[in-house]
Each structure stands twice: as C-alpha cells, then as structure tokens.
N, C-alpha and C positions, 0 to 999 in steps of 0.2 A: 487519556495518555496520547502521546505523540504516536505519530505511524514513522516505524525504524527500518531500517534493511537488515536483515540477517538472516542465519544459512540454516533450513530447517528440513528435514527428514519428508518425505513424501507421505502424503497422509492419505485418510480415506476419501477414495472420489466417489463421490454421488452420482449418477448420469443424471442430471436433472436439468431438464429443460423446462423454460418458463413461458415466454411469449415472445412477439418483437416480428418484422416485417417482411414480409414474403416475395414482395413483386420484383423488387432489389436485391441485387448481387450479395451472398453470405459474407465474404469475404470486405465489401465497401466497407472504408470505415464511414460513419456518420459523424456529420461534421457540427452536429448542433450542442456545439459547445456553453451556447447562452449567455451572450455578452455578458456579464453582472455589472456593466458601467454605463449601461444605456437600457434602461426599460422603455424605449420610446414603440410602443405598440397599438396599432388599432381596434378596437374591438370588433371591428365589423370585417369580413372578407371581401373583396369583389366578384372572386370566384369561385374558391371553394369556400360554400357555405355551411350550415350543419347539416343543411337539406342535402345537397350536393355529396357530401362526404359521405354520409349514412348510405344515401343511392348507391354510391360506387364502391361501399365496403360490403353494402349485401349481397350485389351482383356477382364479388369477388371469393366471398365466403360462406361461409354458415354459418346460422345466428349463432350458434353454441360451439365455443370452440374448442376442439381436443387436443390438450400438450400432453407427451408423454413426459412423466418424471424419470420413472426405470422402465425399465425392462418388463415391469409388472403393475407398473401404478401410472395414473394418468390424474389431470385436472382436466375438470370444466371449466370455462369464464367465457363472456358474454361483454360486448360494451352497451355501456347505461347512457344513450344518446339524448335523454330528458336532460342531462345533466353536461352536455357539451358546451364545450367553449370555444372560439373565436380568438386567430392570432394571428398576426403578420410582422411580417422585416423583411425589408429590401425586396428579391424578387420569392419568397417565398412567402407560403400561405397555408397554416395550421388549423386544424379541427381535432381538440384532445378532449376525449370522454373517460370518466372515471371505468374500472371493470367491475362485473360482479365475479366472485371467485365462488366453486365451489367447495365451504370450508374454509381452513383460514392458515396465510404461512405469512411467513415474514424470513426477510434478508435482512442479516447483520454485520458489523465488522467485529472484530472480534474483541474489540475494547465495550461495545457492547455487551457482546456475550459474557464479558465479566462481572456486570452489573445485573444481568438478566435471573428470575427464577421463573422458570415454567410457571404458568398458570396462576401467576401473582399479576392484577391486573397493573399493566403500565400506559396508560393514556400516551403518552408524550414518545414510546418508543413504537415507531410506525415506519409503513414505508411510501412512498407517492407512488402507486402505476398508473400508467396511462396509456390508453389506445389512442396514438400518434396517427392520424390521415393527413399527406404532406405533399402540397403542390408546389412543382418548381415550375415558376409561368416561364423562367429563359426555354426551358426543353421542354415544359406543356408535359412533365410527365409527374404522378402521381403515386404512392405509394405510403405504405400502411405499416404500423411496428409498433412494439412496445417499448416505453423507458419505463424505467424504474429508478428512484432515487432510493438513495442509501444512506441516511446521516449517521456524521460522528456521532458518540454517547453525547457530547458536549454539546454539540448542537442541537439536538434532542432535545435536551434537556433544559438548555436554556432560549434558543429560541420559541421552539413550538410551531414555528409555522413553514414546515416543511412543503405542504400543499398548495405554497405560494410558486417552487417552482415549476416552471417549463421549458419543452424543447426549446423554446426560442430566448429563455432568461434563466438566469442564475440570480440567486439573493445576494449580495454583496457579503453574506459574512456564512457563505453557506460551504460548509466543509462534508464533505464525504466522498462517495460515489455513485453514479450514473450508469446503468448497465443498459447494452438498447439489445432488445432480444426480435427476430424472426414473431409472425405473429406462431406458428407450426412448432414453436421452442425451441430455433437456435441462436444461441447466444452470436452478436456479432461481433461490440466492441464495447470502447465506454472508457470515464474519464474520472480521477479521481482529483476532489477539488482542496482546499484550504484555504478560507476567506479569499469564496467565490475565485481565488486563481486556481488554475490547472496547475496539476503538481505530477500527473502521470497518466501513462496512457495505458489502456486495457485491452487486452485480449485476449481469446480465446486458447489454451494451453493445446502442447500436440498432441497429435493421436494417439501418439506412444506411451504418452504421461498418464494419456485415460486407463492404462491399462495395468497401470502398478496400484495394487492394492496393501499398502503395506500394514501393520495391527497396530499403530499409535498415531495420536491424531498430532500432526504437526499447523499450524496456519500460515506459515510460510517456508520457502524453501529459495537458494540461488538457482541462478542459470546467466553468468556474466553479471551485465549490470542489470538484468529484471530479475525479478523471484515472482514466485508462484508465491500467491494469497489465496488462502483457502476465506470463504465468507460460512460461516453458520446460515443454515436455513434452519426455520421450525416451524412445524406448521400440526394442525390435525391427527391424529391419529386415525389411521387408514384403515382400520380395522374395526373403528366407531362407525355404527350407525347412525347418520345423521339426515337422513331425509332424503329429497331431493331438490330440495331449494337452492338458490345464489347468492351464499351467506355473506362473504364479506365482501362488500363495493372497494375498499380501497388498498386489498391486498397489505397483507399486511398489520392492519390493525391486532394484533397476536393475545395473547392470553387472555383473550375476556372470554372462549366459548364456557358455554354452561353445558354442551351435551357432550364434550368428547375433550378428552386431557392434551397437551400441549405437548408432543414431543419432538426428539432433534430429529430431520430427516435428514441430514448429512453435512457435508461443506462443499461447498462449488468454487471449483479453483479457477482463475485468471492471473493472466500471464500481468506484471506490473513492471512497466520500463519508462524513461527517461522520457517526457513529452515533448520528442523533435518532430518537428514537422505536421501536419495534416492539423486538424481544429476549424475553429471557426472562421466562414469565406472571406472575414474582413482581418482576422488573424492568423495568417497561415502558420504560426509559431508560436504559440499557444503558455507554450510553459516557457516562454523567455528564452531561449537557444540564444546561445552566443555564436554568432559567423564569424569561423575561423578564416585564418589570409591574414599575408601579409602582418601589422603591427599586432600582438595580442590586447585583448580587448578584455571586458565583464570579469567572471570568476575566474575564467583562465591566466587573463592579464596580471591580475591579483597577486597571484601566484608566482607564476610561470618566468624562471630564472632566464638573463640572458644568456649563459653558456649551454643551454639547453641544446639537446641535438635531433630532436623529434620531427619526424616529416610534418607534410599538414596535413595527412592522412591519420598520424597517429596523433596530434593535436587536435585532430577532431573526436579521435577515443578518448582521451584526456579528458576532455573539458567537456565532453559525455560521462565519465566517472566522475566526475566534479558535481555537476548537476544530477546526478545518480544520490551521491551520497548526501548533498546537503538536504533531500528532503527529509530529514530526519534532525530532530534537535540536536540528539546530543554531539552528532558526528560533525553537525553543522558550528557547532559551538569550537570544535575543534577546528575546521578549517578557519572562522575566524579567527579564534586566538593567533595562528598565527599571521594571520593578511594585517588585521588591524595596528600591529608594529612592523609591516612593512617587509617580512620575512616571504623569502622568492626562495625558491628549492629551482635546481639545474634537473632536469628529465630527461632520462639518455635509455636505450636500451641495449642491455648487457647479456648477452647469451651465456656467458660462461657462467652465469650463477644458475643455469637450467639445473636441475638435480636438487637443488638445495633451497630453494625460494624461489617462489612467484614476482619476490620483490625483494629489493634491499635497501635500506638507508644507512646513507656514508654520512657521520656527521663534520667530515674532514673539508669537506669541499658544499655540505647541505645539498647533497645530491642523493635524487632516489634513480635507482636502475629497476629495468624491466628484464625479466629474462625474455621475451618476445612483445610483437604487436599484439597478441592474442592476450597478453595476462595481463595489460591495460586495462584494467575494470575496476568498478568500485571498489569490492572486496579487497584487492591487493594496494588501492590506493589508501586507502580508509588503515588500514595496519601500520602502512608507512609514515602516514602523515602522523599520527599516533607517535611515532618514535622519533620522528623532527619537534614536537611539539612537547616530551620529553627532553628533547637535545636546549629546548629555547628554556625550560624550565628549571634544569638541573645542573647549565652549564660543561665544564672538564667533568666536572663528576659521572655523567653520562657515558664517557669511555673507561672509567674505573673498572677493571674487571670483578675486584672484590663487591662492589654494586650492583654490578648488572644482573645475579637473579633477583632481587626487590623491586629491579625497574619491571624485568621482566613478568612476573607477578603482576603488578599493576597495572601491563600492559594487555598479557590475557583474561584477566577479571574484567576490563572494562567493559567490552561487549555485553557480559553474561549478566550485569549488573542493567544497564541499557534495556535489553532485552526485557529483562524480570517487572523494571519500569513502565514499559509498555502495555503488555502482556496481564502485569499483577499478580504473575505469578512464574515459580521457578521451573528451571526444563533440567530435570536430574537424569535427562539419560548422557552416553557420551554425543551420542550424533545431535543432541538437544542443546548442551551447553558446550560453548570455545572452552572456556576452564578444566571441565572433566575428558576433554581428548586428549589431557598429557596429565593426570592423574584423577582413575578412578576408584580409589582406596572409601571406605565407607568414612575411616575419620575424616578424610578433607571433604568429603562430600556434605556430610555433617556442618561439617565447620562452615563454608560456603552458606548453603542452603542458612544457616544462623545469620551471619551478617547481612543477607541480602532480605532477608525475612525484616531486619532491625531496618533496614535502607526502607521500605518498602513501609515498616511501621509510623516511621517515625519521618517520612517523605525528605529526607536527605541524607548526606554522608558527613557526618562530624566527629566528633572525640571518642563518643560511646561507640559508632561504627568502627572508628581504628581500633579500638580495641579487640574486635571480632576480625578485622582484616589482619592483623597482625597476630592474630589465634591461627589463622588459617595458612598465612603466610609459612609462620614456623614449619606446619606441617605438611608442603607442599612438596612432595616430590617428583616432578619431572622427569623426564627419560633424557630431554632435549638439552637440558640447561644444569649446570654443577656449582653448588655453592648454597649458601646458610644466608637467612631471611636477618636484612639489619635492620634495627629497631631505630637505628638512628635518622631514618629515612622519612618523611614525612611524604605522603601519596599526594604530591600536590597538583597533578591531574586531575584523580578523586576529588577530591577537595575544591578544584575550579569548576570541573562539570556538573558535579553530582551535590554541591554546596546547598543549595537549596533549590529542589527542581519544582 
C-alpha cells in the first residue's frame, strides 16, 4: 500500500535503542543519502582499509556491544569483520561489515506488519544493518554508526535484494527506509525512499512525545506537516533462554528462530517531514524542493493563482504543504486532477475565519483562505483542495445548499477510506477515523466499517460500494452539517480516486 499522511492518536512508545555512531554529533544529520543514479564505486580504499577500519573501531570500542532497549532489556551485537566490504565516492571512504545480533529482531513499516505472522518463516522480509566506519579525507576525520534499511512489503517482496544496498548507494527501484543509529543506540536521523528517490526526512520525536504512553496503538499521528510513524519492531522473546551465542548476522532476518517464539517489542516512532534541505553532498535538495522568489515555479507554480496574496515567507509554507501532501497517492491524485486542466486557486490569508476553520474554500472567486501563517500545512491544505476539486467536479451544484450534506459526506469519508487503504485495515475509534469525529452512533459505525471493508475486498470503489456508501450516508448524523443524503448524487470523487486503486 502507498505511505499516506494522516492524523493519528499517540501510541505506545518503546525506548528502544538500536545502534549507529558515537564519535559524531547526535544531533548531525547524515548525509549518505546514496546517489541511486550513479553506482560508480571502487572496490579497493586508499586509506581506510578493512585492516585500518577494524584498527580504529577496536581502539574506540568493545568487541561486544551493549544497546540498551528499555529501561530493563539490552542487546548484544558485534561486527563480523571476515565479512567486510570496501566503498568510495568522491572524498569519502567506506568499510561496512555485516553485525552479529544477539537473538533476532526486525524493523518494519507497517504495511508490512500487515502481511506479517509471527513465527511463520518469511525469507524475503528482512532488514540490511550495517556497522558504517566512514572517512572523510577533506577533514581526515573518521567515525563509526549503524544503518539500517527498511524495505516497503513491495519491495520485499519482489525484489529480494535488499543487501545490495549501502551508505554510499541506493538501488534505483529501492523504496522504504534508512535509519542511521549512534553505535551506544541513539537514533540520529534517516531517509525514507520510493524508487530510490527521497520522499522524506526522519528524525528523532521530542522528549516530550517520549513520554505519553497512551493504551491504543496508533502508527502515525500529525504535528504540522510531519507526523510521527510509529515502525513495528519484533524480535526474540526476552524471557527465552537462548544461550549465549551471536545468532543473527544480519539483524533482522525474523521468524525462523527454532528456540524462542517471535514477539512485538513495540513501535519506535520517528518524526516524518517534507525533505528540504540537507541530503547528499552532490544534492543538497534531496527530495526536489522547489525555490521560492520571484515568478512561481514546480508544484507551486501549478497551482498558485495570480491574485494570490501570500508573502514569500508563506509561499514557502505553501509549497512545503504541497510537497507534504503529494507524497501520498491518493491526495496526490487530487492535486493533479486539478493542475492537469489547468485550475490555479488565489491564496490569501484570512484571520476572520479564526474560530471557525483552519481553512476555507470560496468557490466564488476559487480562493482558499488561511486563518493564519501557522495553519498553512498539509492537513488544512489537503481539506481545501478536496472541496476546489469538488467545485471543478460538480459545477453550480456545489453551492446548492440542498446538496451540500452529500458533498459533505464524501468529503469526510475520503481520508478514512484512504487510510483503511493503506493500513488494510479500519480505525473505529473517534480519534482513529476523520468520519466518526462527527458521528459516533454504533449504526453508522456499522455502516462505514461495511463499505470500507467491501472497498478493501474487492480493491476499488464502484456500483456495489455506492451501494453501502449511500447505506451509510442515509444514516449520517452530524452535529456540524443539516440536511438529508441525496441519492441523486453520484460520488464522483470516489469514483475518480478510489476507481481502481
């Protein structure tokens, strides 16, 4: 399934720490984004060798390394320096050895975890780590860390050769995520990909987020244009006795143990936002940033009406919710729909709708207002453009007020529908699904939970789903919105996005 944005409940945090590089600032981000357009690499080093690298990692540590996960449990891992490789680009110089683990875990995203059953052997669902020893000859300075890759189910699944990547390359068709950890287990930063391009940048959540523990497990949640992503970890049962050996070399490799059952150790959340700035030294813009000034340009330009009245301070938040929201199919499909006939929305910001929305669309003038700089974000963009995109669909009928709860309707189904897509499955609390935060009656919940169940069976939205849409619609009751579900209405939003996904 496609990776979505949307707004989810704080879930259970783990303190788990895993590996990654010590001698280097927590805070640096690391920049070894891994060209995927250029694998031009030498096998051989000039100076840091494996001989060399191994030297300066034992001086610096101990063979056997202790990460703490909580507060009570810890791993062992070791690098397996028989087994070291040889890398270069430009002025730096790579020595990456597989670890041994003791025990076995694995990091996922959570479209995995969908497909996942404990202790059912999966070959092809795996993770890459690697103990990173990394010379930069411009500064002659040296230092040590772990990556970790993380592939989509999809790419799992059909490439298989996950353990082709490294710090200094990406596979051209290689989608997931990169986490680079402290070798001591602090998480630093890290990149997530979609055919081999950067799609978002990763870091570490605040201190303060560490410390809400709330009883339902959510996998993502907002904060502006990032959200927290919670990742499934599973690994060992810590209460098996399993020896004292260094069972798994490539971290990862998950449900084949024969002495001790598989279960969740928790989810490790990371902060996920927009990838401006920092990346690899030959691409300082990683995830394609558009430079605002002067004429509009890229996805902004697309867009972005002339009577618009936006500083370039807030065209810079703009067209950061812009590239916020499109890494997501379905939301993406919406902003095209309307660029590709040419449709420019006017961007003004409106204080006097503070109280009442975040956001507003006038389909009078095809202008969206902000109530502030501050509510410029995906979230509020993603809503509006929704009901321009309505406006391009529905024509005068769109101001009909006998209409507008059916539009309405269709309009807060779409996310919850979205979501349930990605996910695979439905979020029935209110703080779970946009739908049931303006009606939590058990029949429309009912109702919902059927249609999006048939969406999800039958992998699109057609004749037999209106059917269940317009079950549900009848029975929608609102606090917000006044008025009876017209059958005369065909959801032809549903219908464009969700046609066959």
């Amino acid at each position: 399934m496609k990776n979505i944005r949307f707004y989810r409940k704080w879930n259970i945090l783990v303190y788990i720490g895993i590996l990654c590089m010590l001698l280097a600032c927590a805070d640096h981000m690391l920049q070894g984004d891994g060209n995927s357009e250029a694998n031009q690499q030498n096998q051989k080093n000039e100076e840091l060798t494996i001989s060399v690298a191994k030297a300066w990692f034992e001086k610096n540590y101990a063979p056997v390394i202790t990460t703490r996960i909580s507060s009570s449990e810890e791993w062992l891992y070791k690098p397996h320096w028989n087994e070291a490789k040889e890398y270069n680009k430009m002025q730096y110089e790579v020595v990456e050895t597989p670890i041994y683990i003791h025990g076995s875990y694995l990091i996922m995203d959570n479209d995995t975890e969908a497909h996942w059953i404990a202790d059912k052997k999966h070959n092809f669902i795996r993770n890459n780590a690697r103990l990173v020893t990394l010379l930069d000859k411009k500064t002659n300075k040296t230092r040590s860390f772990i990556t970790i890759f993380i592939g989509t189910y999809k790419y799992l699944k059909e490439t298989r050769t996950i353990g082709k990547n490294n710090y200094l390359y990406r596979q051209p068709d290689f989608s997931g995520s990169v986490f680079f950890y402290e070798v001591n287990g602090t998480f630093i930063n890290g990149w997530r990909y979609s055919e081999g391009k950067i799609i978002a940048s990763l870091s570490k959540v605040t201190d303060s987020l560490k410390d809400v523990i709330p009883s339902n497990i959510a996998t993502r949640s907002s904060e502006g244009d990032c959200v927290i992503v919670y990742y499934p970890i599973y690994g060992s049962d810590s209460n098996c006795d399993r020896g004292q050996g260094m069972d798994d070399m490539e971290f990862g490799v998950g449900g084949d143990d024969l002495f001790c059952p598989t279960v969740i150790v928790g989810y490790y959340p990371v902060e996920e936002c927009p990838p401006l700035g920092g990346g690899d030294p030959e691409n300082p813009n990683p995830g394609g940033s558009i430079q605002i000034g002067g004429s509009e340009t890229g996805v902004l330009g697309e867009i972005y009406g002339d009577k618009s009245t936006l500083t370039d301070e807030e065209k810079k938040l703009l067209e950061k919710a812009i590239v916020s929201m499109n890494y997501d199919e379905f939301r993406k499909k919406v902003y095209n729909s309307l660029t590709k006939v040419g449709i420019k929305i006017n961007f003004h910001i409106d204080p006097s709708i503070e109280g009442q929305s975040k956001g507003k669309y006038k389909s009078t003038d095809r202008t969206i207002l902000f109530a502030s700089k501050k509510d410029i974000n995906s979230k509020t963009l993603e809503e509006e453009l929704l009901y321009a995109l309505q406006h391009l669909y529905y024509g005068e009928d769109f101001d009909d007020p006998n209409k507008k709860f059916t539009y309405e309707f269709e309009a807060h189904i779409f996310p919850d529908i979205a979501n349930a897509i990605l996910y695979s499955k439905i979020w029935n609390t209110p703080l779970g699904a946009n739908i049931f935060l303006t009606d939590s009656s058990p029949d429309f919940k009912d109702a919902v939970n059927n249609l999006i169940n048939l969406i999800l069976k039958d992998g699109c939205f057609d004749d037999y789903q209106y059917l269940l849409f317009e079950k549900a619609g009848k029975i929608w009751k609102p606090l917000d919105y006044h008025g009876e579900f017209d059958s005369t209405i065909q959801p032809m939003i549903l219908y464009s996005i969700f046609g066959r996904y």
